[in-house]
N, C-alpha and C positions, 0 to 999 in steps of 0.2 A: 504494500500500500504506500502511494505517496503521504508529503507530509502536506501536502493539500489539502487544505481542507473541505469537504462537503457541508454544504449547507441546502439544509430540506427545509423551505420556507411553509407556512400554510399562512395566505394572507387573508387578513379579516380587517375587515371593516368597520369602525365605531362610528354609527349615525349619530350625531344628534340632533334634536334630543330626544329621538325615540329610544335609542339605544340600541338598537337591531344588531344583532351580532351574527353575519356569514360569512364561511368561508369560501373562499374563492377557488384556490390554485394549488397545489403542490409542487414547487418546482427544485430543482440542483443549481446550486448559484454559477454567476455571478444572478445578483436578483434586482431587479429595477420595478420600484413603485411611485406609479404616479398618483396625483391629484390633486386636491381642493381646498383649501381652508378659508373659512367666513369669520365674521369678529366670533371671535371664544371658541369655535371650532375646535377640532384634532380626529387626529386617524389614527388609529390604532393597528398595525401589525405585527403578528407572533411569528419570530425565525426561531427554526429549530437547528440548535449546532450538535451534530452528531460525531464530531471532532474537536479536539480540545487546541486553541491555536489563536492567532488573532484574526478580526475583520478590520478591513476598511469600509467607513459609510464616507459619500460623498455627494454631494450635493452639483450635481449637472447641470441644476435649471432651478430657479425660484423666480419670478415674477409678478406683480403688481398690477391689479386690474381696479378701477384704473393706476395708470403708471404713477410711479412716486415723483417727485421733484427732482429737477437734475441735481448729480452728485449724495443721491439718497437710496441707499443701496436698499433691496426687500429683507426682510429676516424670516425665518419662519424658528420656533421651538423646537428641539430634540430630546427625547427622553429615551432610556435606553435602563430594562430592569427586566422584573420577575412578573407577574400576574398573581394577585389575590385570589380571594376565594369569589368576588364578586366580580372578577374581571378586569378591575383596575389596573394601571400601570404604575406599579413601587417603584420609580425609579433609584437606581445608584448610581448615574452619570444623567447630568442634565446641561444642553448647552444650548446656545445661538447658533443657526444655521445658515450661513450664504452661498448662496452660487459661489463655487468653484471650491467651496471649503473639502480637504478630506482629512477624516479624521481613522486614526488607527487606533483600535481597543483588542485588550487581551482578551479572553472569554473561554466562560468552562465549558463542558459538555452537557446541556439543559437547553429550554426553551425560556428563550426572552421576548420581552414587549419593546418595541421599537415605535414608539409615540411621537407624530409631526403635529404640535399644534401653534395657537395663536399666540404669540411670547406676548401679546399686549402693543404691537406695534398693526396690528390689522384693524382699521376704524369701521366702522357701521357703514353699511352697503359698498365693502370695497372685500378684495380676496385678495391671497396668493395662490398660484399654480405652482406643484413642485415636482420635479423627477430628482430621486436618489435612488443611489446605489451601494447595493451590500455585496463584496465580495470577500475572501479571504485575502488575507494582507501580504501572502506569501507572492 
């Protein structure tokens, strides 16, 4: 076996505020999710690491609908942890998110919650768009 690691993603969804919780996809990384956040928003997806090793998350795209003010970069939220018994996301690493950021994390072998939501910078009737990527850091 390489020291590659496999990553078996199931991504789900957290609507709000209904809360609808489904799963999408089962895929072997590199894994790329997109979408949506509105004021207070978040998305919730669960990666499952069946290899003990680091990820790279990167941020390819985050965008401003409407667009931001020149020299005002988008942000979006990252949270990155375990899941409760209610589904929540406990995170242990919480940061700021920008186009082009990427970030390297150690990680054991378990199923973590990978949370994109509204850091407080997305105002009433405006959104960001985002595509990020999870792959092994090797």
């Amino acid at each position: 076996m390489t020291r590659r690691m496999t990553l078996l993603v199931i991504l789900v969804t957290l609507v709000l505020p209904g809360c609808d919780i489904s799963p999408t996809d089962i895929v072997g990384g590199p894994l790329t999710f997109e979408g949506s956040l509105t004021n207070g928003g978040s998305n919730l997806h669960l990666v499952v690491i069946t290899s003990s090793g680091g990820v790279r998350i990167e941020a390819l795209s985050i965008t401003a609908d409407p667009p931001l003010a020149e020299g005002v970069t988008p942000s979006i939220g990252l949270r990155l942890g375990e899941t409760d018994s209610e589904g929540l996301c406990i995170a242990s690493f919480t940061t700021t998110l920008r186009e082009g950021d990427n970030l390297a994390i150690g990680l054991e072998v378990r199923e973590y919650c990978l949370e994109l939501f509204d850091n407080g910078t997305i105002m009433e009737d405006s959104s960001r768009s985002y595509v990020v990527q999870v792959r092994s850091s090797e």
